[in-house]
FIZA-424289 format. One record per residue (C-alpha): x, y, z; residue number from 0. Coordinates in steps of 0.25 Angstrom, whole numbers. Example, Ala and Ser with C-alpha at 12.3 -4.5 7.8 and 13.67 -1.06 7.14 Angstrom:
BEGIN
<pt c1="49" c2="-18" c3="31" k="0"/>
<pt c1="55" c2="-4" c3="29" k="1"/>
***
This chain:
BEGIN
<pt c1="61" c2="49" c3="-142" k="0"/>
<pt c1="47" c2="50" c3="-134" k="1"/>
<pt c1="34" c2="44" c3="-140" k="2"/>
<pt c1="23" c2="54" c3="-146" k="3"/>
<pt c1="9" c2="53" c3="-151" k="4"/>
<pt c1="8" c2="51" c3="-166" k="5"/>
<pt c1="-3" c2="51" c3="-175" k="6"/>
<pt c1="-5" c2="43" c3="-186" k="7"/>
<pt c1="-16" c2="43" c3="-199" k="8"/>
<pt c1="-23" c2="30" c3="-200" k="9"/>
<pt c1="-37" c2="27" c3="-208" k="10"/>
<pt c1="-47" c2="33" c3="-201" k="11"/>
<pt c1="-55" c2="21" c3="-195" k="12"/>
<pt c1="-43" c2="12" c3="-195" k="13"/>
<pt c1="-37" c2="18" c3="-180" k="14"/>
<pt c1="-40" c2="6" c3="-173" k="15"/>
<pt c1="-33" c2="-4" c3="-182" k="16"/>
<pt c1="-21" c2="5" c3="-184" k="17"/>
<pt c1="-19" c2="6" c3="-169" k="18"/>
<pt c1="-20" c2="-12" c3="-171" k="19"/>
<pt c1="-11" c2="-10" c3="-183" k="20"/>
<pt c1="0" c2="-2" c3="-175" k="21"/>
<pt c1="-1" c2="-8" c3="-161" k="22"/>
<pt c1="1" c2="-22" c3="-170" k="23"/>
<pt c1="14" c2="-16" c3="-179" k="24"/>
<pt c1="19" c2="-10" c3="-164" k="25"/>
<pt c1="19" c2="-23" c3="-158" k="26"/>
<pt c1="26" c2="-31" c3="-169" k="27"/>
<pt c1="37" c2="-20" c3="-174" k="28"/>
<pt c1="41" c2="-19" c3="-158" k="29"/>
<pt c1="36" c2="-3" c3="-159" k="30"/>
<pt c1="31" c2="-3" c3="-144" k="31"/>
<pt c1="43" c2="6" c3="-139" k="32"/>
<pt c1="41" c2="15" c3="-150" k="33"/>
<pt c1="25" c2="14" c3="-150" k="34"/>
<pt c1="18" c2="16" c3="-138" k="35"/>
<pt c1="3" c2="19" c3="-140" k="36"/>
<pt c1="-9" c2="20" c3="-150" k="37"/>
<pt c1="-20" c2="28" c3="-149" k="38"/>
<pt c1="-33" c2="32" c3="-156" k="39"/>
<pt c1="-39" c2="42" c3="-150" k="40"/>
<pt c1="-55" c2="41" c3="-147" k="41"/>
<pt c1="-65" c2="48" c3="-141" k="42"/>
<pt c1="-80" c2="41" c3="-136" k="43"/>
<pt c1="-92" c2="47" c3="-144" k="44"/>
<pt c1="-105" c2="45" c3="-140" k="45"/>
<pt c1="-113" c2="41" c3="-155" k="46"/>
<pt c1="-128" c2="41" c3="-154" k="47"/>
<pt c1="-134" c2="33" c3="-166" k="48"/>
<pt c1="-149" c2="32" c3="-166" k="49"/>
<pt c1="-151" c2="35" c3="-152" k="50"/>
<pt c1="-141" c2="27" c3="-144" k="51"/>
<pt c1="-126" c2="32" c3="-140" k="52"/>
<pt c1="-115" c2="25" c3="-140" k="53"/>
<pt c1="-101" c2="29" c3="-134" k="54"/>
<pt c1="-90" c2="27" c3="-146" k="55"/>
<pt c1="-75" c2="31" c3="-148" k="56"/>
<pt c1="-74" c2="39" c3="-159" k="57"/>
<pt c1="-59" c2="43" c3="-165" k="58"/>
<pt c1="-55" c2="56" c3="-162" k="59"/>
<pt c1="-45" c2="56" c3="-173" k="60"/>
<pt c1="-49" c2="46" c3="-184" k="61"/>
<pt c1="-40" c2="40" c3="-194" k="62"/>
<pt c1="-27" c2="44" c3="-184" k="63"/>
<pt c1="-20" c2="36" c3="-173" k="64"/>
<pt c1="-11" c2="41" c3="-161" k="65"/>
<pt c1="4" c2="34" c3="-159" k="66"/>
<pt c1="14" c2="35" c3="-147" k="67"/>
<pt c1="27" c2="33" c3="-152" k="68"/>
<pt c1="40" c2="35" c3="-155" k="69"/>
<pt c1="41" c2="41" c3="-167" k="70"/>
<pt c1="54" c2="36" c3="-175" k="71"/>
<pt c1="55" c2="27" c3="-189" k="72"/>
<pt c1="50" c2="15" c3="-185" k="73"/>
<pt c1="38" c2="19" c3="-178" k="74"/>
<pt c1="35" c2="27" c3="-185" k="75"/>
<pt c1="35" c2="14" c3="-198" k="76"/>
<pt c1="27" c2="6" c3="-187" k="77"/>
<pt c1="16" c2="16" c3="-186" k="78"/>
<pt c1="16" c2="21" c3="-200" k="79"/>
<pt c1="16" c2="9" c3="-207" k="80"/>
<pt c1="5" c2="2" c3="-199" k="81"/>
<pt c1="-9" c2="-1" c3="-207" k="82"/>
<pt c1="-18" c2="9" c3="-205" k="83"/>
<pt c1="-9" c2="21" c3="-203" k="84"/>
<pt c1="-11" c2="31" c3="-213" k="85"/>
<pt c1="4" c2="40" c3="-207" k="86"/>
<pt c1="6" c2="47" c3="-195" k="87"/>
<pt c1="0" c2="63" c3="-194" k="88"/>
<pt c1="12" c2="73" c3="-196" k="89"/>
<pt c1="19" c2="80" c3="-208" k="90"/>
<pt c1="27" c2="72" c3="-217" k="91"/>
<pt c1="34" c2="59" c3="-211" k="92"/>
<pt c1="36" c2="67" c3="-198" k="93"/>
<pt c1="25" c2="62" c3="-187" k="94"/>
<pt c1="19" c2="74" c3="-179" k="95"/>
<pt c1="16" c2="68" c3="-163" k="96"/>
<pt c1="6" c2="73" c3="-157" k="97"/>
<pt c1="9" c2="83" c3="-145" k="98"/>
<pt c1="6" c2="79" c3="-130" k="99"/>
<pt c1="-6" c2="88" c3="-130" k="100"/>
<pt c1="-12" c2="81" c3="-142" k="101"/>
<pt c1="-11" c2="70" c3="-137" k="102"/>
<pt c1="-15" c2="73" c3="-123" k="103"/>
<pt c1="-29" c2="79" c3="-130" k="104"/>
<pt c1="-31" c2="69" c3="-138" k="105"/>
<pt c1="-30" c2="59" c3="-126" k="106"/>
<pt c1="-40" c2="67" c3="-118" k="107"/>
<pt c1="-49" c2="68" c3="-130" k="108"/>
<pt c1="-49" c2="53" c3="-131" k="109"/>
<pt c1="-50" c2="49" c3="-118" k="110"/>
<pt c1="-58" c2="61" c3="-108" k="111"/>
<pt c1="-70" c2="66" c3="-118" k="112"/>
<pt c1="-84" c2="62" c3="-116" k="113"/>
<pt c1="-90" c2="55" c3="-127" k="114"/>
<pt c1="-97" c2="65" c3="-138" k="115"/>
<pt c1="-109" c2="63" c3="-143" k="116"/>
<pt c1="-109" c2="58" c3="-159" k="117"/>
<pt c1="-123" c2="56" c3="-168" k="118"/>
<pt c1="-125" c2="51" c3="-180" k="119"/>
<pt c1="-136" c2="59" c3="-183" k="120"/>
<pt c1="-136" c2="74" c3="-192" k="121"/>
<pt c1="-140" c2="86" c3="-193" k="122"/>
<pt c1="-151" c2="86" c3="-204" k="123"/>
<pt c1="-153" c2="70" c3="-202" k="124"/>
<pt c1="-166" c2="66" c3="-203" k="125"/>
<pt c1="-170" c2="57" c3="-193" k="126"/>
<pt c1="-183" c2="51" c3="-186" k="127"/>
<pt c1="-187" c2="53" c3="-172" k="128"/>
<pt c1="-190" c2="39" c3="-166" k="129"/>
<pt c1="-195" c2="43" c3="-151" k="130"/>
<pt c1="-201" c2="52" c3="-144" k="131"/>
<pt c1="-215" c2="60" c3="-149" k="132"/>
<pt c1="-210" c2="63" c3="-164" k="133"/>
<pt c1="-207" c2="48" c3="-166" k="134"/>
<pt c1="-206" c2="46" c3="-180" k="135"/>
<pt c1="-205" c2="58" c3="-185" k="136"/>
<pt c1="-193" c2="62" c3="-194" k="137"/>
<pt c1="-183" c2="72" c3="-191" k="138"/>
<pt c1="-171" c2="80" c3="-197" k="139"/>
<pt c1="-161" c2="84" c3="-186" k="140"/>
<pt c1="-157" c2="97" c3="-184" k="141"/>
<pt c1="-147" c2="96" c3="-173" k="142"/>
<pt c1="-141" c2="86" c3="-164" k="143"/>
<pt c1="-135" c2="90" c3="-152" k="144"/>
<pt c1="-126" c2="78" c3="-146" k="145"/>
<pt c1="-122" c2="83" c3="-133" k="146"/>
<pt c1="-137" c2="81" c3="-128" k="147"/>
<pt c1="-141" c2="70" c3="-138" k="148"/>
<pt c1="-152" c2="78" c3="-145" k="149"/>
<pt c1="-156" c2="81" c3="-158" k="150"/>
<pt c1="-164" c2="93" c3="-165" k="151"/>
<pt c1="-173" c2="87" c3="-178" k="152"/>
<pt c1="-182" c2="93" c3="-184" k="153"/>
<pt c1="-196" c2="85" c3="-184" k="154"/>
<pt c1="-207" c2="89" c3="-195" k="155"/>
<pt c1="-220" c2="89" c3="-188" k="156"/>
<pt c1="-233" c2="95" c3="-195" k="157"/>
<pt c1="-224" c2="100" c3="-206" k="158"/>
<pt c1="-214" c2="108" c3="-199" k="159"/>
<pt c1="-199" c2="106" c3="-193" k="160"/>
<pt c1="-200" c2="104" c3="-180" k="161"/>
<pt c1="-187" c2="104" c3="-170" k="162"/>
<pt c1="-187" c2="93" c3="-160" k="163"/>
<pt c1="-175" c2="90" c3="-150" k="164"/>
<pt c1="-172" c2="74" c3="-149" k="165"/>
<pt c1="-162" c2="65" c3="-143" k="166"/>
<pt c1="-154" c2="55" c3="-153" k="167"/>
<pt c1="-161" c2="43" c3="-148" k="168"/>
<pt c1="-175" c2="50" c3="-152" k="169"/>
<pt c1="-172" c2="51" c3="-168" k="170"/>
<pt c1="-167" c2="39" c3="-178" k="171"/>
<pt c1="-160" c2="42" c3="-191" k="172"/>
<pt c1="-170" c2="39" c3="-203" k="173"/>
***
């Protein structure tokens, strides 16, 4: 029997201490020859939060983790009954393995792409501008544009609705 990539369900947030969890029950049931890998697939994001990026791995899947292994009955007892795992993804009792180009994606996904951009601000957000010649002044945003880092708002200057076009660094939320 050759090994295959499994996936199995765990608490979303919890993926890290289910991969601790499983390499532990691995290690002390003697499961290596039937276990081979974990893997939790993640990409870098870049996050920008009042102005300042940060690079951080982001889940691509959250709340599932990957499994090499031989599936048969008892590896299947190791991985199933291991705290944290909520079952493995496929109809019934019957496990579905993912298929080589899944996999192969999924790999590429994790390990080739360039860091995306991620905000925490929103459409409709109202925010203040903190540099610049409209320091001070209160904004709504109207779009935000992460590729280039900028954001549309819309700055009320002698009673009207004014667009500006700002970076993230420029505007605070309120």
């Amino acid at each position: 029997m050759r090994e295959k990539w499994y996936v199995i369900h765990s608490y979303a947030g919890y993926e890290n201490k289910v991969k601790l969890n499983l390499e532990k029950r691995i290690s002390s049931m003697n499961m290596e020859d039937k276990i081979f890998e974990i893997f939790i697939p993640t990409e870098d994001s870049i996050e920008i939060q009042n102005g300042s990026k940060a690079v951080v791995q982001k889940r691509i899947f959250p709340g599932y983790v990957l499994v090499k292994m031989i599936l048969d009955d008892d590896s299947w007892y190791v991985v199933r009954n291991t705290p944290g795992v909520t079952g493995f993804v496929g109809s019934g009792a019957k496990p579905t393995p993912l298929s080589v180009k899944e996999m192969e994606k999924i790999i590429r996904r994790s390990t080739l792409e360039k860091p995306k951009p991620t905000t925490d601000f929103e459409v409709g957000q109202a925010v203040k501008v903190v540099s610049g010649p409209l320091a001070n002044f209160d904004a709504m945003i109207s779009e935000i544009n992460l590729d280039r880092g900028k954001l549309k708002v819309l700055v009320s200057i002698f009673g009207r609705q004014t667009p500006v076009e700002l970076s993230f660094s420029q505007v605070s939320k309120i």
